[in-house]
Backbone atoms as SQL, in Angstrom:
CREATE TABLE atoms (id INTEGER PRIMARY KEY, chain TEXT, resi INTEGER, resn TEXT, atom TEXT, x REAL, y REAL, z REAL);
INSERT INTO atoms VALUES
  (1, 'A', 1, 'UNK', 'N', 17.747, 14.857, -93.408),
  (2, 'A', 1, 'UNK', 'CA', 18.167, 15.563, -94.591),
  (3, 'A', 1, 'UNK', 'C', 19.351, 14.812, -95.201),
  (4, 'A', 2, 'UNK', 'N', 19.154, 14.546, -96.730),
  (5, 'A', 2, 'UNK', 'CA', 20.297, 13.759, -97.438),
  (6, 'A', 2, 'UNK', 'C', 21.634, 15.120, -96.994),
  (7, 'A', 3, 'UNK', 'N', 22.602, 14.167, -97.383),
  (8, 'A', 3, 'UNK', 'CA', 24.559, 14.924, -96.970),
  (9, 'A', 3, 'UNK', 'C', 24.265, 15.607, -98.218),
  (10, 'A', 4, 'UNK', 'N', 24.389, 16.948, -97.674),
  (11, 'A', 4, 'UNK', 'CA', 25.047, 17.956, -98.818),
  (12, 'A', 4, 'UNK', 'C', 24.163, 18.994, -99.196),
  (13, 'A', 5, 'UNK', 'N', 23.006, 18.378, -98.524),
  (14, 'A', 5, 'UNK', 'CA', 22.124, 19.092, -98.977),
  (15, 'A', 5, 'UNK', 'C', 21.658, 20.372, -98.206),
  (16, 'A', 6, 'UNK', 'N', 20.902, 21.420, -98.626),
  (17, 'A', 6, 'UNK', 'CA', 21.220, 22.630, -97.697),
  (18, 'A', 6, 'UNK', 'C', 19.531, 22.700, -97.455),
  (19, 'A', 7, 'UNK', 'N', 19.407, 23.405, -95.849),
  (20, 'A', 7, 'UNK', 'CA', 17.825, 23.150, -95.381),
  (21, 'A', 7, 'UNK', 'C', 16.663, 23.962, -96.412),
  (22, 'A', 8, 'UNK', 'N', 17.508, 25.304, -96.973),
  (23, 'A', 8, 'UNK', 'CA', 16.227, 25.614, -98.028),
  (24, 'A', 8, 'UNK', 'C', 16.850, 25.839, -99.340),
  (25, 'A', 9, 'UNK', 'N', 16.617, 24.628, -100.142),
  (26, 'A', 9, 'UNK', 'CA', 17.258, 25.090, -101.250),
  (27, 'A', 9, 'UNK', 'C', 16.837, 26.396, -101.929),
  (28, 'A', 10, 'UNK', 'N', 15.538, 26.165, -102.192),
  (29, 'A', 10, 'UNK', 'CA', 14.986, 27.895, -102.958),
  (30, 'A', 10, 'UNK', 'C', 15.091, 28.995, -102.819),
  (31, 'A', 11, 'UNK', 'N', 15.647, 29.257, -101.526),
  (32, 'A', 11, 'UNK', 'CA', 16.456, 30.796, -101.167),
  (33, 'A', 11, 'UNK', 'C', 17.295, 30.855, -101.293),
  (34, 'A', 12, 'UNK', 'N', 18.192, 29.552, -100.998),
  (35, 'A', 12, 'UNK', 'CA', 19.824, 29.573, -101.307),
  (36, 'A', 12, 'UNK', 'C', 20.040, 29.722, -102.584),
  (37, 'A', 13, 'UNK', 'N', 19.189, 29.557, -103.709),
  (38, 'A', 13, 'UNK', 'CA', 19.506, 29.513, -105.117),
  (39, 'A', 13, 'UNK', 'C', 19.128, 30.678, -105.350),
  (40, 'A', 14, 'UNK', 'N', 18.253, 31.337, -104.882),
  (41, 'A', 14, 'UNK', 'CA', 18.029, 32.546, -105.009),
  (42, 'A', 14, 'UNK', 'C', 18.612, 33.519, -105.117),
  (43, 'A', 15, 'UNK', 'N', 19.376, 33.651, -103.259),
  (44, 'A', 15, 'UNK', 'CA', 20.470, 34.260, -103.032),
  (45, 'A', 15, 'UNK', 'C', 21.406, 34.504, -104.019),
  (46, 'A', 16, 'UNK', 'N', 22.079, 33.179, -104.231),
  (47, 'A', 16, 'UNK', 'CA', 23.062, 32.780, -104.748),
  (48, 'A', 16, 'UNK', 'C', 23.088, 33.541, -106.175),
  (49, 'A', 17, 'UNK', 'N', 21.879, 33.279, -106.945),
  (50, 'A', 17, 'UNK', 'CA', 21.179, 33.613, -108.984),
  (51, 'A', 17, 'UNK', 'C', 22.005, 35.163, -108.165),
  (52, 'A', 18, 'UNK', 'N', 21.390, 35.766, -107.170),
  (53, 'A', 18, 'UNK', 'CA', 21.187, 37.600, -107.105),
  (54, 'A', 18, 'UNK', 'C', 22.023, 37.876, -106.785),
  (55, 'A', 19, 'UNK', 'N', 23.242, 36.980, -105.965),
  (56, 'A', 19, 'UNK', 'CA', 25.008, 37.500, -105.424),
  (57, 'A', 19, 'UNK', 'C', 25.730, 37.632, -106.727),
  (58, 'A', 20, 'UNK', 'N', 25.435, 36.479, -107.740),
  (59, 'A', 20, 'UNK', 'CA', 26.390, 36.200, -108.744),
  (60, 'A', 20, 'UNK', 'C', 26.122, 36.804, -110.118),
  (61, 'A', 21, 'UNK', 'N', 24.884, 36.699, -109.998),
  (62, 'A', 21, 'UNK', 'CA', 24.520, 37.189, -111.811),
  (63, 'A', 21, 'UNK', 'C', 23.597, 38.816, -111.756),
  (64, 'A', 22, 'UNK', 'N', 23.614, 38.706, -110.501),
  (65, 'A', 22, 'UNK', 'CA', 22.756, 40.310, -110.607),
  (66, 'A', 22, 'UNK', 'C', 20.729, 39.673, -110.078),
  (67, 'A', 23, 'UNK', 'N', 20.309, 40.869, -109.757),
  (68, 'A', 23, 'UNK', 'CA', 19.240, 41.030, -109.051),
  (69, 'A', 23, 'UNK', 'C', 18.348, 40.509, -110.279),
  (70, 'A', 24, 'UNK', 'N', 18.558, 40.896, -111.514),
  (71, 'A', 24, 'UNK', 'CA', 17.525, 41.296, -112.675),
  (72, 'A', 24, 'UNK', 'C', 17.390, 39.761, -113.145),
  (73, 'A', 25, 'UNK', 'N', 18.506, 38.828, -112.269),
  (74, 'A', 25, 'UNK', 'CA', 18.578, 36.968, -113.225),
  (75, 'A', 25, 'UNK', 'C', 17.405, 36.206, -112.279),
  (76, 'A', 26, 'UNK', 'N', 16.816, 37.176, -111.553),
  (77, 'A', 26, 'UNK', 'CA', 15.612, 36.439, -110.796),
  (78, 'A', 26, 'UNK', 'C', 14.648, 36.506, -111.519),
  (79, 'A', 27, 'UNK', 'N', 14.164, 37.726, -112.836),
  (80, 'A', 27, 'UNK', 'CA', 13.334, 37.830, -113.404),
  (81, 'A', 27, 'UNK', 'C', 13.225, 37.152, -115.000),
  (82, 'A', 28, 'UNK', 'N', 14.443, 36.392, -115.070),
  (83, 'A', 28, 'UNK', 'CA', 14.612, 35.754, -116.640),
  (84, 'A', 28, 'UNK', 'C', 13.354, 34.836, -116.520),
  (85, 'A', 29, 'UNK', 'N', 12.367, 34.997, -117.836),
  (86, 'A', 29, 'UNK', 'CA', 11.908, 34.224, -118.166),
  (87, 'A', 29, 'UNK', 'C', 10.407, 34.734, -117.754),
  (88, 'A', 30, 'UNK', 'N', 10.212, 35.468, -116.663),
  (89, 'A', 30, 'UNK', 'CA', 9.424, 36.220, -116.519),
  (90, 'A', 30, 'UNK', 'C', 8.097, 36.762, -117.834),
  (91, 'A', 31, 'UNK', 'N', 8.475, 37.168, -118.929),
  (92, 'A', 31, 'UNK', 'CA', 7.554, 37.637, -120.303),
  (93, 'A', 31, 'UNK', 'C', 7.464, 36.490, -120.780),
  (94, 'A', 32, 'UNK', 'N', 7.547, 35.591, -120.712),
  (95, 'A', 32, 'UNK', 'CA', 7.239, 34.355, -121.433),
  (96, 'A', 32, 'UNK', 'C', 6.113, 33.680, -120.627),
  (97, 'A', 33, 'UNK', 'N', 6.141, 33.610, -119.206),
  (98, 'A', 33, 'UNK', 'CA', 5.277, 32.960, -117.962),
  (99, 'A', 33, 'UNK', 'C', 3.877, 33.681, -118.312),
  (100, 'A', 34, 'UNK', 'N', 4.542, 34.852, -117.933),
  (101, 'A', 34, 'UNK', 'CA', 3.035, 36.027, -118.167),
  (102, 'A', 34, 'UNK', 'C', 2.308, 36.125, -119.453),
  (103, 'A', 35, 'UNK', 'N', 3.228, 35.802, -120.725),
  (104, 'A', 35, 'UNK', 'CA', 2.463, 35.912, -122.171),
  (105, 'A', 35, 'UNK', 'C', 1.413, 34.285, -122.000),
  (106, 'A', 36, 'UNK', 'N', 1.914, 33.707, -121.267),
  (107, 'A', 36, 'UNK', 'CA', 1.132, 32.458, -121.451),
  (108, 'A', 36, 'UNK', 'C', 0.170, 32.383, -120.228),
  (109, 'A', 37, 'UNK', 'N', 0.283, 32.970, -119.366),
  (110, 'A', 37, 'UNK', 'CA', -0.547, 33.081, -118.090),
  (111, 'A', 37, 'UNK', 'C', -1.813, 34.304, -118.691),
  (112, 'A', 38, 'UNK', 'N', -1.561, 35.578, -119.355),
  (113, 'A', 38, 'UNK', 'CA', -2.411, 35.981, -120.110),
  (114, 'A', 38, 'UNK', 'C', -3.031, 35.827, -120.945),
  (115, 'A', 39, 'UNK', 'N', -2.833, 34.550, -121.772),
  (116, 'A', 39, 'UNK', 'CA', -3.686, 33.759, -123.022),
  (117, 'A', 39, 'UNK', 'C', -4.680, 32.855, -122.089),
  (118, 'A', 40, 'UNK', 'N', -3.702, 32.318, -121.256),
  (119, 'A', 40, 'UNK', 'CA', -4.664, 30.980, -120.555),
  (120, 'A', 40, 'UNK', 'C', -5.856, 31.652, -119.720),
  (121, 'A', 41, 'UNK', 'N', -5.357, 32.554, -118.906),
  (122, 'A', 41, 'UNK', 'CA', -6.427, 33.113, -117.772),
  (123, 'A', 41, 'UNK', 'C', -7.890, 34.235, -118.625),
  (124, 'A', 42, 'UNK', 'N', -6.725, 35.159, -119.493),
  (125, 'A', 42, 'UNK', 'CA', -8.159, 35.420, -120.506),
  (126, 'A', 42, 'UNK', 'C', -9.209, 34.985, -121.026),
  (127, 'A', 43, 'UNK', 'N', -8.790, 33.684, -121.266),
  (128, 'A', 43, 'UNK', 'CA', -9.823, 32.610, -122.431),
  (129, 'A', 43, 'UNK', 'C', -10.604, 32.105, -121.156),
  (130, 'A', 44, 'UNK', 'N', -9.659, 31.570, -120.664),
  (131, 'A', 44, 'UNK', 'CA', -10.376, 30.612, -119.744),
  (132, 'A', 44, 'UNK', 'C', -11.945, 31.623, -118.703),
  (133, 'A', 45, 'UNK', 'N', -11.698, 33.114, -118.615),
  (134, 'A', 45, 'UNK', 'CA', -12.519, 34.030, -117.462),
  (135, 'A', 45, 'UNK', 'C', -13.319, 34.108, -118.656),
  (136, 'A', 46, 'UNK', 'N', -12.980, 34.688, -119.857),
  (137, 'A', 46, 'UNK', 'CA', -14.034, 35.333, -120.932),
  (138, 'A', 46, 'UNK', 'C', -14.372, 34.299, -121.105),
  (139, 'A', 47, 'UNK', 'N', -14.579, 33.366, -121.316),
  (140, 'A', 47, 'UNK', 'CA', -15.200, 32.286, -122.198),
  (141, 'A', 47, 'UNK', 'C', -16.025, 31.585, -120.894),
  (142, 'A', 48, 'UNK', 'N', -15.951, 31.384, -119.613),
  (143, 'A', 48, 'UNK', 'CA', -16.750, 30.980, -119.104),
  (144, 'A', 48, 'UNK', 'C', -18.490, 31.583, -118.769),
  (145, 'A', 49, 'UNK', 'N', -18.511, 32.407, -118.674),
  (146, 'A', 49, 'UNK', 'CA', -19.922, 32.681, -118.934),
  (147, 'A', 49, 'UNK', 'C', -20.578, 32.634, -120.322),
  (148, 'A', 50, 'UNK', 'N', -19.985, 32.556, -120.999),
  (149, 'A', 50, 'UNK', 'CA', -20.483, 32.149, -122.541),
  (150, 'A', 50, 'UNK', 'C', -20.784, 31.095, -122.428),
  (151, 'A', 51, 'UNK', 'N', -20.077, 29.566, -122.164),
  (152, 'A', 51, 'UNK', 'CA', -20.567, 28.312, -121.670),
  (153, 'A', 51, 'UNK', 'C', -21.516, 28.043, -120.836),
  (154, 'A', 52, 'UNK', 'N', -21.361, 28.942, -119.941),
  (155, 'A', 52, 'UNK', 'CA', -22.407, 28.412, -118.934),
  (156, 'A', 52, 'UNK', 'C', -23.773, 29.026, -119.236),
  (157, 'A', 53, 'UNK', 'N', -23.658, 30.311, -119.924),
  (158, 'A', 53, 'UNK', 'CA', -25.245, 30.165, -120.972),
  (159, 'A', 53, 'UNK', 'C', -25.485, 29.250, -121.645),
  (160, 'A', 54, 'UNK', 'N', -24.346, 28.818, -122.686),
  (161, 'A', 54, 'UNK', 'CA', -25.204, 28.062, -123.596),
  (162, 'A', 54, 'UNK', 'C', -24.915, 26.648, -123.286),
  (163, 'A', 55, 'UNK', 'N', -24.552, 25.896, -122.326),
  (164, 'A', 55, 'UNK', 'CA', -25.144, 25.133, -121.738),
  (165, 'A', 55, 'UNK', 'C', -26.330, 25.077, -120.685),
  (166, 'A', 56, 'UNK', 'N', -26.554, 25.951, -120.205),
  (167, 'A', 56, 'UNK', 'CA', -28.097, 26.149, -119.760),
  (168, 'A', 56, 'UNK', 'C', -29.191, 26.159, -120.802),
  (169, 'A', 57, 'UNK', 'N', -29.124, 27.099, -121.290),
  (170, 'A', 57, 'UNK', 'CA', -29.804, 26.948, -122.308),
  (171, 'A', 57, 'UNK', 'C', -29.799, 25.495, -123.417),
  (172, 'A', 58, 'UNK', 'N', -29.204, 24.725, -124.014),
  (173, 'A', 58, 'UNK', 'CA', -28.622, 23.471, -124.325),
  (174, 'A', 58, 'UNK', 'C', -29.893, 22.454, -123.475),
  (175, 'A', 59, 'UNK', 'N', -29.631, 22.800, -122.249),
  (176, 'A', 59, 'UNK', 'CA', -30.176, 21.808, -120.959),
  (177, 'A', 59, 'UNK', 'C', -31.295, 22.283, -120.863),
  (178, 'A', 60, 'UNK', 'N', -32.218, 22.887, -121.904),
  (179, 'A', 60, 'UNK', 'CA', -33.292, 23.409, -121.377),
  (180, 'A', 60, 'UNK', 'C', -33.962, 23.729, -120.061),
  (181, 'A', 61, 'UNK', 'N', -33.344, 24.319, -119.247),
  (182, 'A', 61, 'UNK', 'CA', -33.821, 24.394, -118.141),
  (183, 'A', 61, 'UNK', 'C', -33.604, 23.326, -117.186),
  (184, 'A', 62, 'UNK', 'N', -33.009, 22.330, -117.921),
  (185, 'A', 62, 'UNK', 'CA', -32.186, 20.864, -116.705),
  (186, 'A', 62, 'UNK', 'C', -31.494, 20.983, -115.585),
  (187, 'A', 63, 'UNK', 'N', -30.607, 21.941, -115.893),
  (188, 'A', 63, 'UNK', 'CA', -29.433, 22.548, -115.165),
  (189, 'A', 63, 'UNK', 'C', -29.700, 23.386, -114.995),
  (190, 'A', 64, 'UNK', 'N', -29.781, 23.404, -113.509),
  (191, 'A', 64, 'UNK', 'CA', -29.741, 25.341, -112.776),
  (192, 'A', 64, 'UNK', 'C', -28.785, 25.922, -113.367),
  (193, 'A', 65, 'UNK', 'N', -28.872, 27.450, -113.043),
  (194, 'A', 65, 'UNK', 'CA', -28.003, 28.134, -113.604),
  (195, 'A', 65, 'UNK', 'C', -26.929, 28.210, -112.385),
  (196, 'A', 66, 'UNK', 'N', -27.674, 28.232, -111.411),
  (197, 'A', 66, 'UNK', 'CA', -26.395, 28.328, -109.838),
  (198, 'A', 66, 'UNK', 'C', -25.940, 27.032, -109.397),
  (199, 'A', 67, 'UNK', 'N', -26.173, 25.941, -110.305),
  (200, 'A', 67, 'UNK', 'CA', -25.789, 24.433, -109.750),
  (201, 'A', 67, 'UNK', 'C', -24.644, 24.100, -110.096),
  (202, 'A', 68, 'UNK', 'N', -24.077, 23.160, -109.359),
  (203, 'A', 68, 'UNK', 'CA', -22.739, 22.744, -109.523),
  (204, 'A', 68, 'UNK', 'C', -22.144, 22.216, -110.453),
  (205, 'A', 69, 'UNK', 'N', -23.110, 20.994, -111.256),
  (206, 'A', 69, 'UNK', 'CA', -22.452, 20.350, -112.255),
  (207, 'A', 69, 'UNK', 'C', -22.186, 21.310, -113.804),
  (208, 'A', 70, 'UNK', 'N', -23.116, 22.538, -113.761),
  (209, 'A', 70, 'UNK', 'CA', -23.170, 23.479, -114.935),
  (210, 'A', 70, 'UNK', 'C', -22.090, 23.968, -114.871),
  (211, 'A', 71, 'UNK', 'N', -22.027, 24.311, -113.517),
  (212, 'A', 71, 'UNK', 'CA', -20.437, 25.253, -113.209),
  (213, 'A', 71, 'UNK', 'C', -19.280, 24.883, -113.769),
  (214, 'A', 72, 'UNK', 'N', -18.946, 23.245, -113.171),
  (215, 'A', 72, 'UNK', 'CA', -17.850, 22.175, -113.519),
  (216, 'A', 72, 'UNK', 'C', -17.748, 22.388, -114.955),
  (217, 'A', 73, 'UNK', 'N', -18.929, 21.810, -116.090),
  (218, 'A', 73, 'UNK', 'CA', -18.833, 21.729, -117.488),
  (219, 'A', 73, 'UNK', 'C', -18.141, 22.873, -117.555),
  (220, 'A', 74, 'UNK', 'N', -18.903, 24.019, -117.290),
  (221, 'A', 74, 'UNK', 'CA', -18.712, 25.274, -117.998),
  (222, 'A', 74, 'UNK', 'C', -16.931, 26.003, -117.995),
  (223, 'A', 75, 'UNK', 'N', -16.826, 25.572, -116.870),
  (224, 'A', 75, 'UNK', 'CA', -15.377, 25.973, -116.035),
  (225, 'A', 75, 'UNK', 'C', -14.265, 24.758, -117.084),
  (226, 'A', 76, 'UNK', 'N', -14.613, 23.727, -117.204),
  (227, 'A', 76, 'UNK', 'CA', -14.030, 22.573, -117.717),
  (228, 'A', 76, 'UNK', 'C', -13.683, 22.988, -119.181),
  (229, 'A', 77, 'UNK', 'N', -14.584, 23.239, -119.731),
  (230, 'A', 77, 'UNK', 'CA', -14.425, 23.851, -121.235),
  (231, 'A', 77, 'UNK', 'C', -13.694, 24.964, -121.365),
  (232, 'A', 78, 'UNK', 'N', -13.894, 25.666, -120.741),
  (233, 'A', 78, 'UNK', 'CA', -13.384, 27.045, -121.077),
  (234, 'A', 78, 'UNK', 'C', -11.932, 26.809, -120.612),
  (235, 'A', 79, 'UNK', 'N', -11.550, 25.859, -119.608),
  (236, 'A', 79, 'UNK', 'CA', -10.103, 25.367, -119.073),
  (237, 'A', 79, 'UNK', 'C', -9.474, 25.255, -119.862),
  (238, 'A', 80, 'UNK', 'N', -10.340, 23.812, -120.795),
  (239, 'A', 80, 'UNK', 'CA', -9.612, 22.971, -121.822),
  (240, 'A', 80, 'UNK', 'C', -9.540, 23.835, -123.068),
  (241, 'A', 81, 'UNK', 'N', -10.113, 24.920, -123.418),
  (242, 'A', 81, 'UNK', 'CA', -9.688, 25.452, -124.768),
  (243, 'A', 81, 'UNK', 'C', -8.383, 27.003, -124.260),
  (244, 'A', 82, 'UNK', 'N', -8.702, 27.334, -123.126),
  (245, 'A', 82, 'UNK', 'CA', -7.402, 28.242, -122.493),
  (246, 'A', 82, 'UNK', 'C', -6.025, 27.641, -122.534),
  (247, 'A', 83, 'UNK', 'N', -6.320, 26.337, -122.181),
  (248, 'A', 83, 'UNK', 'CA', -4.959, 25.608, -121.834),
  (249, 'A', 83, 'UNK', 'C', -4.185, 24.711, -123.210),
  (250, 'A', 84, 'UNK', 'N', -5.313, 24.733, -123.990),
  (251, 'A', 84, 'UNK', 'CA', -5.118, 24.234, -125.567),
  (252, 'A', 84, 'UNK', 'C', -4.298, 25.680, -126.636),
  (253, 'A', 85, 'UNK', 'N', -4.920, 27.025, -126.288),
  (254, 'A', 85, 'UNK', 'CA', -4.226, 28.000, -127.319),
  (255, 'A', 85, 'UNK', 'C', -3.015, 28.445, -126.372),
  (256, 'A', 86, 'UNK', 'N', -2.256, 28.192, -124.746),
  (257, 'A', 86, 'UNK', 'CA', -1.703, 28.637, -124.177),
  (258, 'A', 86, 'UNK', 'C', -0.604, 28.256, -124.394),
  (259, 'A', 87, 'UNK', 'N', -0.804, 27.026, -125.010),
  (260, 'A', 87, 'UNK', 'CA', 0.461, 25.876, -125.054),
  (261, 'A', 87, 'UNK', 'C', 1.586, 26.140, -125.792),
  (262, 'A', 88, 'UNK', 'N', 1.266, 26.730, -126.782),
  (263, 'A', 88, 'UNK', 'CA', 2.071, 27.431, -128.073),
  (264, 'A', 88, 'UNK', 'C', 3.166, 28.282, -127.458),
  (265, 'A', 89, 'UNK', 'N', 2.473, 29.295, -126.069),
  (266, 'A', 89, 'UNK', 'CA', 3.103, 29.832, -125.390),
  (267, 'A', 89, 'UNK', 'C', 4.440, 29.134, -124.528),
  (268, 'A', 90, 'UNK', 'N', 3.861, 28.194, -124.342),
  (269, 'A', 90, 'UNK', 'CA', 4.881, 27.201, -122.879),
  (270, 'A', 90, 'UNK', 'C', 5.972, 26.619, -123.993),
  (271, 'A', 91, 'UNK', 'N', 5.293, 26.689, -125.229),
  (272, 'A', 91, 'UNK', 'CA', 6.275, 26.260, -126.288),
  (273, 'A', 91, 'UNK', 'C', 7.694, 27.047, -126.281),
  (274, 'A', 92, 'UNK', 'N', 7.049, 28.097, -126.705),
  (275, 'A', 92, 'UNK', 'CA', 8.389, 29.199, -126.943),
  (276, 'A', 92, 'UNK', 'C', 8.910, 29.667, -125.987),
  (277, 'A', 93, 'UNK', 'N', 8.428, 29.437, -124.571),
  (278, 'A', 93, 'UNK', 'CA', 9.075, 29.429, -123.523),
  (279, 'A', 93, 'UNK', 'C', 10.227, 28.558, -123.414),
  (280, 'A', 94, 'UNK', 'N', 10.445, 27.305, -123.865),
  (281, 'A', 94, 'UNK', 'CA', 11.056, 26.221, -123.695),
  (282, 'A', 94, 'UNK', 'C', 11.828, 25.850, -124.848),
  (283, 'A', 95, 'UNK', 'N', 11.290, 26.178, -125.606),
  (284, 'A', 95, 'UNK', 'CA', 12.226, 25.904, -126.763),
  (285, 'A', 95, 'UNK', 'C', 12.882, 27.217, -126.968),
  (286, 'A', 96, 'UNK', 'N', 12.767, 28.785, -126.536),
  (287, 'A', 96, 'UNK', 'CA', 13.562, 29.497, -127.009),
  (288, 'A', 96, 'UNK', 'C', 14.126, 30.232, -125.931),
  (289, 'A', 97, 'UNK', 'N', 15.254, 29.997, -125.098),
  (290, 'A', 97, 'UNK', 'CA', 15.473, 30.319, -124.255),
  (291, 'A', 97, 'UNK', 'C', 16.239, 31.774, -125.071),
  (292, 'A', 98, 'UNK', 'N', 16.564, 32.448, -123.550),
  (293, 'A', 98, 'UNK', 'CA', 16.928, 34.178, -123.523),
  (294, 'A', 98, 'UNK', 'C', 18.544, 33.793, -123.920),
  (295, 'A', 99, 'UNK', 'N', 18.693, 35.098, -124.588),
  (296, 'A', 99, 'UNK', 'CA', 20.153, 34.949, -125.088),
  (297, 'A', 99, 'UNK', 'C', 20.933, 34.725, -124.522),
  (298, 'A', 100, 'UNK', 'N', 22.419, 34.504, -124.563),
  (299, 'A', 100, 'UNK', 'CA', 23.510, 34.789, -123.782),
  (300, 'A', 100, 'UNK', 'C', 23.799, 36.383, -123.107),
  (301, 'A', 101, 'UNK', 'N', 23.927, 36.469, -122.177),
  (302, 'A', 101, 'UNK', 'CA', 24.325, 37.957, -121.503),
  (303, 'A', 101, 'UNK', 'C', 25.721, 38.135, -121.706),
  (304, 'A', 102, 'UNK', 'N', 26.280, 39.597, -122.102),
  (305, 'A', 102, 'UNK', 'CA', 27.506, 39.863, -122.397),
  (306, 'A', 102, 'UNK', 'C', 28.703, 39.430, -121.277),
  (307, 'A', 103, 'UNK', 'N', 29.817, 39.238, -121.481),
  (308, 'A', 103, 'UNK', 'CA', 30.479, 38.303, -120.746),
  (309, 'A', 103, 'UNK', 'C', 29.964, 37.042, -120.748),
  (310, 'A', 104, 'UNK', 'N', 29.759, 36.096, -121.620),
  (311, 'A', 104, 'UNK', 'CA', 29.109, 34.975, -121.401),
  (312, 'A', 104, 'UNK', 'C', 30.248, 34.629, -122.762),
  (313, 'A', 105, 'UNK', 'N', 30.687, 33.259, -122.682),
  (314, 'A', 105, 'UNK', 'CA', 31.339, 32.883, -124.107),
  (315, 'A', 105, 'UNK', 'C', 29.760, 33.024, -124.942),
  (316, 'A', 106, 'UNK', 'N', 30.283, 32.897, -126.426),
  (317, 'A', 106, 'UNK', 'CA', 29.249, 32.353, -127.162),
  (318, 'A', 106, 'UNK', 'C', 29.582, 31.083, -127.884);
């Protein structure tokens, strides 16, 4: 272990966020994770069986419907357009951080 360094950092910071700033500074940022974890995971569940019909169908009957590579496409697409409208989200996550808390200079 490098000097200085402590054996678990992620609890110690933990600790530390919940000794100093309060229990509730573990949850900053929290509605922003979830607004974008609910765009991505929605699109991505609803939209996969829609693909994987109409790529079966597409494949005239090429592609099983229980086969693997249909799955992949189907799963792949519906990834790439979840993770394409989610982004907007990870945006305003990052670019707009949570205010200052009272007692804080401004």
């Amino acid at each position: 272990m490098a000097p200085g360094a402590r054996a678990n950092a992620f609890w110690s910071v933990g600790v530390e966020m919940a000794r100093t700033e309060g229990i509730r500074s573990l949850a900053g940022g929290m509605s922003a994770s979830m607004l974008r974890e609910v765009v991505y995971s929605g699109i991505r569940m609803g939209t996969y069986e829609l693909f994987k019909d109409k790529l079966h169908d597409a494949s005239n009957g090429a592609l099983s419907r229980e086969g693997l590579p249909l799955k992949i496409m189907a799963a792949s697409i519906a990834a790439t357009i979840g993770s394409a409208l989610a982004n907007p989200a990870d945006l305003v996550k990052g670019t707009y951080p949570l205010p200052p808390r009272s007692g804080y200079p401004k």
